[in-house]
Jmol script that loads the backbone (N, CA, C; Angstrom):
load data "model"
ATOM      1  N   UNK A   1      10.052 -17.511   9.476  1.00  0.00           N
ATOM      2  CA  UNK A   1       9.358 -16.270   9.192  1.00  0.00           C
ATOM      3  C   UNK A   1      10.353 -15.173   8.840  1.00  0.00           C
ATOM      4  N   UNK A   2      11.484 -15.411   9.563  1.00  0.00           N
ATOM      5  CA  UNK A   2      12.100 -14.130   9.097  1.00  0.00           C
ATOM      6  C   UNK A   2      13.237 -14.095   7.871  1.00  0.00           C
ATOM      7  N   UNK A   3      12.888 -15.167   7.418  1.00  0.00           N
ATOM      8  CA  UNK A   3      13.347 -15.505   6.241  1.00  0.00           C
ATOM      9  C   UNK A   3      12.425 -15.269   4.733  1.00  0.00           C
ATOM     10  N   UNK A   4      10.889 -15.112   5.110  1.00  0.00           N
ATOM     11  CA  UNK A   4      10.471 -14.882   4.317  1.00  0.00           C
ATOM     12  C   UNK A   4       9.928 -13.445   4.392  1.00  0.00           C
ATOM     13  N   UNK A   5      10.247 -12.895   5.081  1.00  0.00           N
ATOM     14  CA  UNK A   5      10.280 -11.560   5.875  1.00  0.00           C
ATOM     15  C   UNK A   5      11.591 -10.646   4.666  1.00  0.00           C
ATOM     16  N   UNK A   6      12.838 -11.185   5.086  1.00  0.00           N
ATOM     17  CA  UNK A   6      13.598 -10.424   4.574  1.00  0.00           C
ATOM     18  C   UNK A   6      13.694 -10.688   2.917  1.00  0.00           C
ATOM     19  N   UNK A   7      12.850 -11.816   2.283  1.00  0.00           N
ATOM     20  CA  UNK A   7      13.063 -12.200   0.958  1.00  0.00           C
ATOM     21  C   UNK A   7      11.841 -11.258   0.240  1.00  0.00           C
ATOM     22  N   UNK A   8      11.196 -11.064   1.615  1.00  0.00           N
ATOM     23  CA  UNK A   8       9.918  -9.877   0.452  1.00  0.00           C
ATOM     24  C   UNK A   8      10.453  -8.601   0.745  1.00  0.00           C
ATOM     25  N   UNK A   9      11.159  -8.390   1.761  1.00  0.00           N
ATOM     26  CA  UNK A   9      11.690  -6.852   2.098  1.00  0.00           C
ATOM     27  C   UNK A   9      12.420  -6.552   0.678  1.00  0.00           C
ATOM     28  N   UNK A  10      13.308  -7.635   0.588  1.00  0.00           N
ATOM     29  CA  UNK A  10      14.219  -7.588  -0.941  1.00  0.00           C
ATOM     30  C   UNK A  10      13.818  -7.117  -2.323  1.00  0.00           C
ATOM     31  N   UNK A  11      13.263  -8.085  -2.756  1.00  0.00           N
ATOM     32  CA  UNK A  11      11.982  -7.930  -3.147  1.00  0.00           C
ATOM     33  C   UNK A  11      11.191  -6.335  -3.428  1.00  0.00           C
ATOM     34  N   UNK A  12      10.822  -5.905  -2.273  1.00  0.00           N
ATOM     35  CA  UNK A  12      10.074  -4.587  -2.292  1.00  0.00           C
ATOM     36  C   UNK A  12      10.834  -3.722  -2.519  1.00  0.00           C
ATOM     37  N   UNK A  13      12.221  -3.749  -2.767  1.00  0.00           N
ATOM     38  CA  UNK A  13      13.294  -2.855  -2.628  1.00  0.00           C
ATOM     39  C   UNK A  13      14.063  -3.087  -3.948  1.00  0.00           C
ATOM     40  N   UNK A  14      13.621  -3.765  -5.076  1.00  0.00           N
ATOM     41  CA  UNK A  14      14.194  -3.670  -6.151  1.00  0.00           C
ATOM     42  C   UNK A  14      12.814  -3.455  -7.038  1.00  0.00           C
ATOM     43  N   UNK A  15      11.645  -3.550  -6.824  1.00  0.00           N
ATOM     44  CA  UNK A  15      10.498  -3.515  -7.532  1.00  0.00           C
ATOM     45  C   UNK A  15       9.672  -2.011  -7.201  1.00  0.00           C
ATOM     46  N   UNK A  16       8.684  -1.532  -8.598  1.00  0.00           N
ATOM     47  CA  UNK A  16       8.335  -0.406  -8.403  1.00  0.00           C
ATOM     48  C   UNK A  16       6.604  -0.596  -8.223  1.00  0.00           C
ATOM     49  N   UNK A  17       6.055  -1.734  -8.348  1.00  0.00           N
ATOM     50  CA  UNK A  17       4.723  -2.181  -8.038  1.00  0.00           C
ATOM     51  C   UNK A  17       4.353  -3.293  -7.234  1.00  0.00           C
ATOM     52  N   UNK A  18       3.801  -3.466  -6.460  1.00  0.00           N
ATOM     53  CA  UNK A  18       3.261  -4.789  -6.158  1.00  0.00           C
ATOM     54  C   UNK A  18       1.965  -5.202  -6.661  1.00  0.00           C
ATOM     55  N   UNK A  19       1.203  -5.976  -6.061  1.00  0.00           N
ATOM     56  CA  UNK A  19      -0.344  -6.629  -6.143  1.00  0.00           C
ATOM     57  C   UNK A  19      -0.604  -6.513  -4.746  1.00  0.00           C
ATOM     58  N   UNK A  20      -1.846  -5.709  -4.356  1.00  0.00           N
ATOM     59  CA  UNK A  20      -2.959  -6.443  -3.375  1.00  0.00           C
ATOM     60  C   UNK A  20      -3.813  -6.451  -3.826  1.00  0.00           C
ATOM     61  N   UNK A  21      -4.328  -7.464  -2.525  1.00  0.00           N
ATOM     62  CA  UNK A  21      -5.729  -8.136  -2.478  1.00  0.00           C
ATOM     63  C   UNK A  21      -6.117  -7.651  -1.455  1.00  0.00           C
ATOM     64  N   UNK A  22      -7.911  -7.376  -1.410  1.00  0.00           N
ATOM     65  CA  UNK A  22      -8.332  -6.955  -0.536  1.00  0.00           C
ATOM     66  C   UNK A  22     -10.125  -7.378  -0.560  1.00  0.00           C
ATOM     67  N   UNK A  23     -10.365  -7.663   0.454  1.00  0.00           N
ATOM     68  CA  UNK A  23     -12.125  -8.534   0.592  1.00  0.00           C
ATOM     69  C   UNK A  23     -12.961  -6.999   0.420  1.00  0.00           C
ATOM     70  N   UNK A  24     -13.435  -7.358  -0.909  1.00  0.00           N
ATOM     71  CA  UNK A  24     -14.756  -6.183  -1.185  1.00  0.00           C
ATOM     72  C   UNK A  24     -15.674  -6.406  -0.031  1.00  0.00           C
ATOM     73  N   UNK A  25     -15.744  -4.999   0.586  1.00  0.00           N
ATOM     74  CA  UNK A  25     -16.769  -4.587   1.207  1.00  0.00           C
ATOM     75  C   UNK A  25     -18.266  -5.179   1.336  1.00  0.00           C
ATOM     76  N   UNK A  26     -18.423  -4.782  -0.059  1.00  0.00           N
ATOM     77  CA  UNK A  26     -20.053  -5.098  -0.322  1.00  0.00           C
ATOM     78  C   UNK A  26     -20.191  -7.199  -1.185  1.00  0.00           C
ATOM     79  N   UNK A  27     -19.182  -7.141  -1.591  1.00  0.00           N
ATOM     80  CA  UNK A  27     -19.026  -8.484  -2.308  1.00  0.00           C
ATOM     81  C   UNK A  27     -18.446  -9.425  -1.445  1.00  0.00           C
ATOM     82  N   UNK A  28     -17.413  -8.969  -0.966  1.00  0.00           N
ATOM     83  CA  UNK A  28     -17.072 -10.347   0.127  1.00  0.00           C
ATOM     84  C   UNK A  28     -16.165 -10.925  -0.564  1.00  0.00           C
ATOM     85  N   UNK A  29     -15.906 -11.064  -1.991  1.00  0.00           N
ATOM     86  CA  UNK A  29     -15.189 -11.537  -2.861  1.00  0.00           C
ATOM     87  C   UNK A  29     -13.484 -10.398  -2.704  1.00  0.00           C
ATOM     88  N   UNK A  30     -12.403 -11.450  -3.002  1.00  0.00           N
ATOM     89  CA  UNK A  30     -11.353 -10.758  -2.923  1.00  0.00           C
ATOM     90  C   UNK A  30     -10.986 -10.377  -4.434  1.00  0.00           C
ATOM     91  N   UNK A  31     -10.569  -8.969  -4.334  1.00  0.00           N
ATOM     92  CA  UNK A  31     -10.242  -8.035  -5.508  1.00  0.00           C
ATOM     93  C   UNK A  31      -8.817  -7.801  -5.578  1.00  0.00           C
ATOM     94  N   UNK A  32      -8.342  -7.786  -6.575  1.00  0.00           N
ATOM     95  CA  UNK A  32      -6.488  -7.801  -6.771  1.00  0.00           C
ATOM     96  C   UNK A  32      -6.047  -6.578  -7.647  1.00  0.00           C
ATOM     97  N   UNK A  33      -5.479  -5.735  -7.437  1.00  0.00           N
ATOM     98  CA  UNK A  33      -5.130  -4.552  -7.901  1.00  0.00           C
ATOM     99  C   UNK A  33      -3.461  -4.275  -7.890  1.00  0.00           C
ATOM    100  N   UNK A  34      -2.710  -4.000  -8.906  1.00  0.00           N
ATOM    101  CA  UNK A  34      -1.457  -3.321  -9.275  1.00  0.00           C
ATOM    102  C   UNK A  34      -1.420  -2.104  -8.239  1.00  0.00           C
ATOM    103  N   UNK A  35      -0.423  -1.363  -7.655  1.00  0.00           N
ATOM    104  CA  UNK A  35      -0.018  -0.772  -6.991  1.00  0.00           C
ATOM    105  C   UNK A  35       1.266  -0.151  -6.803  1.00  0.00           C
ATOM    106  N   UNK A  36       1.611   1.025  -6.392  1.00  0.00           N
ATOM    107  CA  UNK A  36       2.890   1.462  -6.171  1.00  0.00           C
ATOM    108  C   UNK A  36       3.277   1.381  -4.694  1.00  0.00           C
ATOM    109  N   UNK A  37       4.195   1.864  -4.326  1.00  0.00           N
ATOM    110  CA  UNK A  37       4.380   1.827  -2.632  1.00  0.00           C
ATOM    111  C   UNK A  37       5.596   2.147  -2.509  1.00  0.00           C
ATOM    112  N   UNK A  38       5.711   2.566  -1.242  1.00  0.00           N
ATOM    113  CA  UNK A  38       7.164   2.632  -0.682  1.00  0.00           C
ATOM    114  C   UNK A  38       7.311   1.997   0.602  1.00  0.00           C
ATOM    115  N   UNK A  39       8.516   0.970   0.917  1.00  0.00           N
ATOM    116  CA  UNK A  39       8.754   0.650   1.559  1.00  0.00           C
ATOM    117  C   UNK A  39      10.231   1.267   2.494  1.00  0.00           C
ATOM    118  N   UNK A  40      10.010   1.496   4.290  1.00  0.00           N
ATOM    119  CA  UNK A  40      10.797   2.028   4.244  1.00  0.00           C
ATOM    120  C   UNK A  40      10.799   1.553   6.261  1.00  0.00           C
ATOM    121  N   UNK A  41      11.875   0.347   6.083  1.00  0.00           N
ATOM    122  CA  UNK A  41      11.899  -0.346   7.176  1.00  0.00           C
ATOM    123  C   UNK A  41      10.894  -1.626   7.204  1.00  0.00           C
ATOM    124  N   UNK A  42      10.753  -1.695   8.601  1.00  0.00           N
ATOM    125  CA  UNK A  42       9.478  -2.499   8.609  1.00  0.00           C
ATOM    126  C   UNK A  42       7.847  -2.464   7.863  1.00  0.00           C
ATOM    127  N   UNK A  43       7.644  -1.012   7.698  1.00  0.00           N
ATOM    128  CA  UNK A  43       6.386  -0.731   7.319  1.00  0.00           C
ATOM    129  C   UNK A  43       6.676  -0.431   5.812  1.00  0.00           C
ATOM    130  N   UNK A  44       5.430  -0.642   5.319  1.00  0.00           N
ATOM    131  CA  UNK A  44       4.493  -0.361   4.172  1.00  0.00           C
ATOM    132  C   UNK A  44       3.872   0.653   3.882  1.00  0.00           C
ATOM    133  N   UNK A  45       4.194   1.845   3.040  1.00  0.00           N
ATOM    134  CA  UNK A  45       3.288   2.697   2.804  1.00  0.00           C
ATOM    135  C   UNK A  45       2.694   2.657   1.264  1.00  0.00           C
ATOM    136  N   UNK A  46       0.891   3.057   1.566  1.00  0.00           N
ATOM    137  CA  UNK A  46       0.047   3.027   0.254  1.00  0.00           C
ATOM    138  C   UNK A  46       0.002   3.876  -0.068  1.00  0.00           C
ATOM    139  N   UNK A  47      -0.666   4.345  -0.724  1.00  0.00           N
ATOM    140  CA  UNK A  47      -0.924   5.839  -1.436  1.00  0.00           C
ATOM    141  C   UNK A  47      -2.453   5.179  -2.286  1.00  0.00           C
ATOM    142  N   UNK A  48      -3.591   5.789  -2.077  1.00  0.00           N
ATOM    143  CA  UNK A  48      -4.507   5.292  -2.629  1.00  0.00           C
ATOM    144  C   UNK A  48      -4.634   6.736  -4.131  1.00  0.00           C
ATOM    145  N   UNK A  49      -4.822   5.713  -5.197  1.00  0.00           N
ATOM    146  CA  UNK A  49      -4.869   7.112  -6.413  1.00  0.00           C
ATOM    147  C   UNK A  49      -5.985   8.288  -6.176  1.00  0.00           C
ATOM    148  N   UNK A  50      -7.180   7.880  -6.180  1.00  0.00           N
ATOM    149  CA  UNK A  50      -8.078   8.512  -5.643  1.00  0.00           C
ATOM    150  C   UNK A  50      -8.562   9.053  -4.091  1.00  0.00           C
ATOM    151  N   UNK A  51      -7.208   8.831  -3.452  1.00  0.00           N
ATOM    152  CA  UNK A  51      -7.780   9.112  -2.151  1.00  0.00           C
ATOM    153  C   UNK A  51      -8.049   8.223  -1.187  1.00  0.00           C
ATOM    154  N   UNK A  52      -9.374   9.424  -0.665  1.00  0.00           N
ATOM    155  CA  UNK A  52     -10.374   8.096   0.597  1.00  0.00           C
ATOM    156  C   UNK A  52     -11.641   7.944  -0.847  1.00  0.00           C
ATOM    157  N   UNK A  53     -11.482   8.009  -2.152  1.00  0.00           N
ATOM    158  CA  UNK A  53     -12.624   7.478  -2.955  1.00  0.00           C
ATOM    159  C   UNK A  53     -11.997   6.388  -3.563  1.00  0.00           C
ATOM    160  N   UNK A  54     -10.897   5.715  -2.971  1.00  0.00           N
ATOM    161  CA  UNK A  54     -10.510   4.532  -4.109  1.00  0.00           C
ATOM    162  C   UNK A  54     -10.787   3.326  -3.226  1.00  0.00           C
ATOM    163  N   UNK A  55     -11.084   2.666  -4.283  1.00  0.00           N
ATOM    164  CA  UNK A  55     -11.858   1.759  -3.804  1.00  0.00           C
ATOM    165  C   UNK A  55     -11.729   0.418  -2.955  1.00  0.00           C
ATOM    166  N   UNK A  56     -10.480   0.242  -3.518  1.00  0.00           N
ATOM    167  CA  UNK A  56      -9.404  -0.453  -2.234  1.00  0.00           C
ATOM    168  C   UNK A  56      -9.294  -0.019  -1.268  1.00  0.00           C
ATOM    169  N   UNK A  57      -9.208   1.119  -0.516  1.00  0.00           N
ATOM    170  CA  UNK A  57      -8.834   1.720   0.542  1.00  0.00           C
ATOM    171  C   UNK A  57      -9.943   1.981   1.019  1.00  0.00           C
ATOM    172  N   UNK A  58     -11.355   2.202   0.825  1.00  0.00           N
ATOM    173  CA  UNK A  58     -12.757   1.845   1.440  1.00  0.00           C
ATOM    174  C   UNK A  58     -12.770   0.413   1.729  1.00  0.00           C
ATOM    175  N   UNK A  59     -12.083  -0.673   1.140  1.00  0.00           N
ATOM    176  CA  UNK A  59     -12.152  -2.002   1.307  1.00  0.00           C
ATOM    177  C   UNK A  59     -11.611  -2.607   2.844  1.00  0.00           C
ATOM    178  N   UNK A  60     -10.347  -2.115   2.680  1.00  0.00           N
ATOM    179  CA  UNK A  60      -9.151  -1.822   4.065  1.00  0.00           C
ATOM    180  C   UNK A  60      -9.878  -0.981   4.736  1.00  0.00           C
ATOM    181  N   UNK A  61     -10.186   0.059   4.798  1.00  0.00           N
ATOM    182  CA  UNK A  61     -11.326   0.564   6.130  1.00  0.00           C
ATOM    183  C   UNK A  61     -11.772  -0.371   6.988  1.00  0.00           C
ATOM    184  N   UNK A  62     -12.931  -1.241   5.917  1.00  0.00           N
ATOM    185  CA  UNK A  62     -13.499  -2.250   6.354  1.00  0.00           C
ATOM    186  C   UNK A  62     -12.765  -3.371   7.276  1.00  0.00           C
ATOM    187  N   UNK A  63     -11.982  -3.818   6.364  1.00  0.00           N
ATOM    188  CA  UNK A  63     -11.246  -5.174   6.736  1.00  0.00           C
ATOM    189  C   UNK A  63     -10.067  -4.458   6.427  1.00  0.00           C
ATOM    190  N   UNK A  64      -9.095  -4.855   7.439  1.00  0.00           N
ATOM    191  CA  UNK A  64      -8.072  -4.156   7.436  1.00  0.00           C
ATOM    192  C   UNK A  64      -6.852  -5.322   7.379  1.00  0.00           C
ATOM    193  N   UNK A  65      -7.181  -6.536   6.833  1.00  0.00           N
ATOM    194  CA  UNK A  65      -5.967  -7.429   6.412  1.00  0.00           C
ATOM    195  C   UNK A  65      -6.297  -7.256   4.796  1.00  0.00           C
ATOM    196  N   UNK A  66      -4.707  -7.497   4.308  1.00  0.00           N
ATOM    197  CA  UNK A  66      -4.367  -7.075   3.158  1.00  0.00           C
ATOM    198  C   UNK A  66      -3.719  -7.958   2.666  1.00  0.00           C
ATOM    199  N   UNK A  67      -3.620  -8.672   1.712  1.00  0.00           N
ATOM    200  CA  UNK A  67      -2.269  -9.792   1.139  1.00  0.00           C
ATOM    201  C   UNK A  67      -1.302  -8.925   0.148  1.00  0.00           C
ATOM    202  N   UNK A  68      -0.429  -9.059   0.024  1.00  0.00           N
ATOM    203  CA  UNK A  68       0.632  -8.337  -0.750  1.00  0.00           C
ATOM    204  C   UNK A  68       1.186  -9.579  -1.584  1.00  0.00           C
ATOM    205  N   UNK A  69       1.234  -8.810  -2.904  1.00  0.00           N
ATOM    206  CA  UNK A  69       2.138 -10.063  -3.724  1.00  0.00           C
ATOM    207  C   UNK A  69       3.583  -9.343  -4.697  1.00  0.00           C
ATOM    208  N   UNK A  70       4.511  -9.788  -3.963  1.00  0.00           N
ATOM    209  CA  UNK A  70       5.634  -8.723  -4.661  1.00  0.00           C
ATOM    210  C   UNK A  70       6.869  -9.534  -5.487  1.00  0.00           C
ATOM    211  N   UNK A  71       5.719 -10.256  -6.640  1.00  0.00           N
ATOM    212  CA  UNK A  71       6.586 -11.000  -8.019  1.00  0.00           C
ATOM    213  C   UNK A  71       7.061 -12.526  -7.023  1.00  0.00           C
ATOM    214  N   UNK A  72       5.978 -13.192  -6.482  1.00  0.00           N
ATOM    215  CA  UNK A  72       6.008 -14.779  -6.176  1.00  0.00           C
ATOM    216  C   UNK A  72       6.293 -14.264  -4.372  1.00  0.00           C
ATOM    217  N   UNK A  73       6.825 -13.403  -3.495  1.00  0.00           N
ATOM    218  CA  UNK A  73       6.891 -13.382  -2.168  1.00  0.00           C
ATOM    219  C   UNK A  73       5.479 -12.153  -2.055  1.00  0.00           C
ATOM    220  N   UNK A  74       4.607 -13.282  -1.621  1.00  0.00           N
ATOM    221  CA  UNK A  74       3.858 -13.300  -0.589  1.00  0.00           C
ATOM    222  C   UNK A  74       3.334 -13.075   0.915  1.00  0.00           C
ATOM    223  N   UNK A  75       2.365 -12.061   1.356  1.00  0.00           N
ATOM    224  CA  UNK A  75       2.817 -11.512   3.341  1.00  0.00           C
ATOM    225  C   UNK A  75       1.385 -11.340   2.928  1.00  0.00           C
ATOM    226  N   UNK A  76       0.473 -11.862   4.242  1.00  0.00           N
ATOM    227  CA  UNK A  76      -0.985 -11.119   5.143  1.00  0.00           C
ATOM    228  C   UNK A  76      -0.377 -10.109   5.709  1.00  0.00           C
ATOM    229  N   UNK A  77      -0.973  -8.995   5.809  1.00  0.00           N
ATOM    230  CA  UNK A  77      -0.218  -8.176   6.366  1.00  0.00           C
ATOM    231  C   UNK A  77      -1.757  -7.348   7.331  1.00  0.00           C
ATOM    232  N   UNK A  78      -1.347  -6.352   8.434  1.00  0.00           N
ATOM    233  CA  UNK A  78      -2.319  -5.873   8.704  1.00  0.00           C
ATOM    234  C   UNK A  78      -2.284  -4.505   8.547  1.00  0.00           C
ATOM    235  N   UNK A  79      -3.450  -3.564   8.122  1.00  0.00           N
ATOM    236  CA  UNK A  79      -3.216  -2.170   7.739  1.00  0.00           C
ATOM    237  C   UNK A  79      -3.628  -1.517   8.363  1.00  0.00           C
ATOM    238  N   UNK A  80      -3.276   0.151   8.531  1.00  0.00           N
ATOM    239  CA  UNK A  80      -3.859   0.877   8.948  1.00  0.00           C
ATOM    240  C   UNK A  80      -4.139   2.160   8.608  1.00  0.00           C
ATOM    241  N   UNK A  81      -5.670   2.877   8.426  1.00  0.00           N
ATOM    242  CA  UNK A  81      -5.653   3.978   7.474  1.00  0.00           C
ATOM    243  C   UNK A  81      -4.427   4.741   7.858  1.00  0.00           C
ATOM    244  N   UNK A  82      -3.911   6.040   7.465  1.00  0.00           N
ATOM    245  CA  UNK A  82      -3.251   7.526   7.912  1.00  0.00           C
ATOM    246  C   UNK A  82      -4.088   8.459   7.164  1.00  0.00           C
ATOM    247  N   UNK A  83      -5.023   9.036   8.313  1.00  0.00           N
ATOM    248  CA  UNK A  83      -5.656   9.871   7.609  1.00  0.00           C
ATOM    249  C   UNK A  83      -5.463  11.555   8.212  1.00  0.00           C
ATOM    250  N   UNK A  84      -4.266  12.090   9.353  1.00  0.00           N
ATOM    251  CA  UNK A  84      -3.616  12.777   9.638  1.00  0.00           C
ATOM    252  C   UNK A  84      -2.918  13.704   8.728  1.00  0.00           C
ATOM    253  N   UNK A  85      -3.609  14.798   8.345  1.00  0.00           N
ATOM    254  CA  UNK A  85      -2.641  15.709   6.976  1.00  0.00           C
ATOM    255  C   UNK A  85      -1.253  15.622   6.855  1.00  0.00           C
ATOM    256  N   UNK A  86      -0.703  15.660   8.167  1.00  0.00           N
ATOM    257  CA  UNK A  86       0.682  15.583   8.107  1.00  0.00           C
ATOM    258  C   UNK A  86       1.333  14.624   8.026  1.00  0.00           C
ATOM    259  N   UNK A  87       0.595  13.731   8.674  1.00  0.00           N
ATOM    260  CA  UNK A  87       1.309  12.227   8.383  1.00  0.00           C
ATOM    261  C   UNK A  87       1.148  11.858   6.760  1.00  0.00           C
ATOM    262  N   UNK A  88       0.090  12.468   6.319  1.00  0.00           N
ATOM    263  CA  UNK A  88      -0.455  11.682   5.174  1.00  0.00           C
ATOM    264  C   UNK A  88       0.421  12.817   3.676  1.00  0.00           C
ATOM    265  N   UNK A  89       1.027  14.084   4.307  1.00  0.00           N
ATOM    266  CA  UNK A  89       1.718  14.300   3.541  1.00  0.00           C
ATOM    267  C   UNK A  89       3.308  14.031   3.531  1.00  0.00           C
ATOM    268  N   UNK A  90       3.552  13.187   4.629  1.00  0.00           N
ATOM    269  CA  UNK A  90       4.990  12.738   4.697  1.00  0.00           C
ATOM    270  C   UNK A  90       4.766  11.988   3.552  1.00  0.00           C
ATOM    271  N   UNK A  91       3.948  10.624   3.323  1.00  0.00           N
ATOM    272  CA  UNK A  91       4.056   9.445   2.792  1.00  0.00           C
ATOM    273  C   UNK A  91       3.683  10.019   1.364  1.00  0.00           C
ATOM    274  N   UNK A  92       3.118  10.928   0.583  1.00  0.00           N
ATOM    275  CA  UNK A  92       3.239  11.831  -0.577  1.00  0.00           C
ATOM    276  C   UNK A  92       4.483  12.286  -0.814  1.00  0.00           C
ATOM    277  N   UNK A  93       5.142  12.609  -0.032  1.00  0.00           N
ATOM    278  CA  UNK A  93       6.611  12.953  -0.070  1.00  0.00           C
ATOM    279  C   UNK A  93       7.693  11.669  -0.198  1.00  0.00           C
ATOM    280  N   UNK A  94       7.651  10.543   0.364  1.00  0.00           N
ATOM    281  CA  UNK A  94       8.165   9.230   0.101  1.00  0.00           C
ATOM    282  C   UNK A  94       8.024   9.303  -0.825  1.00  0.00           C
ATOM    283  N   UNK A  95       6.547   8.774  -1.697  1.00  0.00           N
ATOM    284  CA  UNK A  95       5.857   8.307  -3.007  1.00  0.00           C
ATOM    285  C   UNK A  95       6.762   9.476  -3.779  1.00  0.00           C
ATOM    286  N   UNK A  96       6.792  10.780  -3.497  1.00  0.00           N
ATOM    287  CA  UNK A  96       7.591  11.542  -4.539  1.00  0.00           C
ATOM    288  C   UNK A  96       8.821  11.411  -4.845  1.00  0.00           C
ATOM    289  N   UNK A  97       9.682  10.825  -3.844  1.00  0.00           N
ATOM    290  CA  UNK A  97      10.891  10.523  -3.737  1.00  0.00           C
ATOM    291  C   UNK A  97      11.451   9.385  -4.528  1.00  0.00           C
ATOM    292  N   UNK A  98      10.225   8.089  -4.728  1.00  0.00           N
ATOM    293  CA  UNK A  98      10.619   7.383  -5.233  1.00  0.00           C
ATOM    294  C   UNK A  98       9.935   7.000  -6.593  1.00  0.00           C
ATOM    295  N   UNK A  99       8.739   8.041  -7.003  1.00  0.00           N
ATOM    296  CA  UNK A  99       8.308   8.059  -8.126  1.00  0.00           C
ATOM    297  C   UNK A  99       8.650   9.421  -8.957  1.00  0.00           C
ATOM    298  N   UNK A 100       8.943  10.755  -8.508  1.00  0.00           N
ATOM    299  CA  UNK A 100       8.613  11.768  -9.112  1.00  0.00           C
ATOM    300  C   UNK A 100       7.972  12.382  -9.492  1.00  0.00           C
ATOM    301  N   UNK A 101       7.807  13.020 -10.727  1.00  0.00           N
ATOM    302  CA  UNK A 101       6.719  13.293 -11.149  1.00  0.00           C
ATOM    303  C   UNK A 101       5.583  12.694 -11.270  1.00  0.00           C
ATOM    304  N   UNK A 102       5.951  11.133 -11.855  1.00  0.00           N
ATOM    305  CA  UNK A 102       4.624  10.828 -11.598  1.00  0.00           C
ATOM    306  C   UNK A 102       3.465  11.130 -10.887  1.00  0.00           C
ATOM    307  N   UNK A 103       4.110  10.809  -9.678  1.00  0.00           N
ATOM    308  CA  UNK A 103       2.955  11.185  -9.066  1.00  0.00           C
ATOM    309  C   UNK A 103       1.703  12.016  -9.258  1.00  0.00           C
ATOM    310  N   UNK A 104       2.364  13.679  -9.417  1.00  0.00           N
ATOM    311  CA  UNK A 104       1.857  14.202  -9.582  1.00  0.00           C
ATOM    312  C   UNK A 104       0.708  13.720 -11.164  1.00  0.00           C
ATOM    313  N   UNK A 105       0.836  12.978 -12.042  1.00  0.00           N
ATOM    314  CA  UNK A 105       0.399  12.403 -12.952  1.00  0.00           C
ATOM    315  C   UNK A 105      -0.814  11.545 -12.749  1.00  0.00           C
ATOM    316  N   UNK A 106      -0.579  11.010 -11.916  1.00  0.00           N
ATOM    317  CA  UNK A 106      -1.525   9.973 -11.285  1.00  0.00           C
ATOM    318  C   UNK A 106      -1.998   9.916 -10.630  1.00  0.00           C
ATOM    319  N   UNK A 107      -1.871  10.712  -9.336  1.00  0.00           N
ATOM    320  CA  UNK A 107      -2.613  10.361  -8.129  1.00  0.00           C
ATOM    321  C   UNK A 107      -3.423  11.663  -8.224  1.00  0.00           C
ATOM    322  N   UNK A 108      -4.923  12.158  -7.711  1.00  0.00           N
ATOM    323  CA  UNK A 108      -5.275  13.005  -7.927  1.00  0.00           C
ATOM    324  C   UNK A 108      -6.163  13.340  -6.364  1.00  0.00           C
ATOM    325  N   UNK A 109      -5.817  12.966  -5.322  1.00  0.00           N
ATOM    326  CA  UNK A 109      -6.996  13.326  -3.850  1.00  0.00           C
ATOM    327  C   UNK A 109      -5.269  12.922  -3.195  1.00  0.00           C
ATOM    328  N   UNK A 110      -5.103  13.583  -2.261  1.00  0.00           N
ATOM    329  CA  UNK A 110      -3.736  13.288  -1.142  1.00  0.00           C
ATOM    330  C   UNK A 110      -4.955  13.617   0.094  1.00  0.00           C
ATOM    331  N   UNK A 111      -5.945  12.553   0.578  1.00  0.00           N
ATOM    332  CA  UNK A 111      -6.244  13.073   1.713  1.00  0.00           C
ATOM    333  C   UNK A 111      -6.158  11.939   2.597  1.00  0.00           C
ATOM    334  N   UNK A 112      -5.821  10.616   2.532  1.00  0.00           N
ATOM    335  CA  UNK A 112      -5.314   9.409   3.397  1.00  0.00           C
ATOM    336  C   UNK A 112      -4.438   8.755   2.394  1.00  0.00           C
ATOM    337  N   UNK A 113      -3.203   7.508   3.284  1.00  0.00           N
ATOM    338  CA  UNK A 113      -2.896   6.681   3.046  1.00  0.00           C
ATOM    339  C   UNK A 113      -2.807   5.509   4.075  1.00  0.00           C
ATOM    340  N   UNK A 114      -2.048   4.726   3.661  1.00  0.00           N
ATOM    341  CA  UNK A 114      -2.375   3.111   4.713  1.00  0.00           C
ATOM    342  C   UNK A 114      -0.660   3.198   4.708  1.00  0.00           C
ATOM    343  N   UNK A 115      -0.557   2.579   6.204  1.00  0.00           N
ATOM    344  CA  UNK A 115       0.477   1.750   6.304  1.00  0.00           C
ATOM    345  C   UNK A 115       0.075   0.563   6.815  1.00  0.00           C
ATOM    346  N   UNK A 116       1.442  -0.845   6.551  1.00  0.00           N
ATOM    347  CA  UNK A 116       1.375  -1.839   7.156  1.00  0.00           C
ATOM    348  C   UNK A 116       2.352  -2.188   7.638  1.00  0.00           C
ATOM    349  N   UNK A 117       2.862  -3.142   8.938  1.00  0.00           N
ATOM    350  CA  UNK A 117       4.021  -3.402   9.605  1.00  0.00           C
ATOM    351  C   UNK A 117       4.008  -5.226   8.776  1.00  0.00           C
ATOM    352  N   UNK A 118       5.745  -4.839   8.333  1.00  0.00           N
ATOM    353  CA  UNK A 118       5.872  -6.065   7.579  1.00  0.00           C
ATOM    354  C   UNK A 118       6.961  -6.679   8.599  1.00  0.00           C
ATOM    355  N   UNK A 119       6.655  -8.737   8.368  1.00  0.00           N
ATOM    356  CA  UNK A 119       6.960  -9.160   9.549  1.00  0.00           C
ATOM    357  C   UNK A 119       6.852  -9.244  10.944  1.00  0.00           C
TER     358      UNK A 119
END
end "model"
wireframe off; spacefill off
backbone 0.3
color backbone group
């Protein structure tokens, strides 16, 4: 495990997107979506574009296991909203750190994000 632990940490640390998957709510069916993130230690931070209206992150509400796919390394991981202003503007501040402007480009609601503990 902790071999495939540190090969996705790697991994997350040279790449600027991943893939999750996440079990639709209402469908039950699993949905796969492109993503940004920052990783920083053990944990995982999301940034949902829309907020608490995107639709992945109503999904994770629900069900709060997540699969991550970061270019062939693979983790179940388990999530948890941050829906704390302050917490939730640290991880806006990460995302800025390691995207920039973008951000501001793309994301348009800063009122939750998710973390997950990897490994």
């Amino acid at each position: 495990m902790a071999r495939g632990s540190n090969a996705l940490k790697d991994r997350l640390s040279r790449f600027r997107e991943i893939n999750i998957s996440v079990i639709g709510r209402k469908s039950g069916r699993t949905i796969s979506n492109p993503v940004w993130f920052v990783s920083d230690g053990d944990k995982l931070y999301l940034l949902p574009v829309k907020g608490s209206d995107t639709q992945w992150y109503k999904n994770v509400v629900k069900n709060p296991s997540l699969r991550i796919d970061a270019r062939g390394e693979e983790a179940e991981l388990r999530t948890a909203p941050i829906t704390d202003p302050a917490q939730v503007a640290s991880v806006v501040d990460k995302f800025r750190g390691k995207y920039e402007a973008d951000v501001k480009e793309y994301y348009s609601k800063f009122d939750v994000a998710v973390v997950a503990q990897i490994g």
